[in-house]
C-alpha positions, 0 to 999 in steps of 0.5 A: 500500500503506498502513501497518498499525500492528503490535498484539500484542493483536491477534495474541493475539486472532486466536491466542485466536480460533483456539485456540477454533475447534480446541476447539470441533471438537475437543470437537465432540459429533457426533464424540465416541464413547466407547469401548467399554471405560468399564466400572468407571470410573463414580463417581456424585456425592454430597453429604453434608449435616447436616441437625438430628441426620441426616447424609444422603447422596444419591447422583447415579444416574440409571437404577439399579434398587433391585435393582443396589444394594447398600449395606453399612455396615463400621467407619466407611465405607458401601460404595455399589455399584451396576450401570448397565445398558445398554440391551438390544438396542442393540449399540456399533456402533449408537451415533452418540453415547455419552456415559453409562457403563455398568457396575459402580459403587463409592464408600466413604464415611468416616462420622463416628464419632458416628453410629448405623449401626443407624439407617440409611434408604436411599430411591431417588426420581428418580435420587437416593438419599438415606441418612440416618443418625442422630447418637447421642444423646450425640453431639449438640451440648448447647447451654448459656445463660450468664447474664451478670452 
């Protein structure tokens, strides 16, 4: 029999590789399934850009008809609502993998209190939808040369 000498860095490396292994078939994609009640949990991603004198919006949701949109503008917030339908004629239990959500969809957005709510445009392309919005005009920043002396 011979001497092994003891290292604790390989025991935490067969500890680390261990731990990997029972994630991986933990998160394993073929034995996730979601469950059938993920309805009203959906919140589609944004990003918010300034782009000259335009704010825009656009709006991560992929499969959505215009007409499951709606989009209304209150005080200082642009309410985004929304529908991702399943598909028809496939039931929960025909489902091997289900990893989209489906259902109703709402985020609010807080608005800067410089922009022009009646000059609004929506477009749906791709799965995105983009809202642009004006700045006012007093709103805008006023750029001043000074000349040195």
């Amino acid at each position: 029999m011979s001497i092994v000498k003891w290292s604790p860095l390989k025991e935490i490396e067969e500890m680390r590789k261990e731990m990997d292994r029972l994630f991986e078939e933990f998160l394993s994609p073929i034995r996730r399934k979601r469950a059938a009640t993920t309805e009203g949990i959906i919140s589609p991603n944004i990003d918010i850009f300034e782009k000259g004198n335009e704010v825009v919006i656009q709006v991560e949701i992929p499969g959505v008809e215009k007409e499951d949109i709606d989009l209304t503008i209150t005080d200082d917030r642009l309410i985004i609502k929304g529908e991702v339908k399943k598909p028809e004629g496939i039931s929960d239990d025909d489902y091997v993998l289900n990893e989209r959500s489906f259902g109703p969809f709402s985020r609010t957005i807080s608005l800067p209190m410089d922009v022009d709510k009646a000059s609004v445009k929506a477009n749906l392309k791709n799965g995105i939808l983009e809202i642009v919005i004006l700045r006012k005009e007093q709103a805008r920043p006023k750029e001043i040369k000074i000349q040195l002396e």
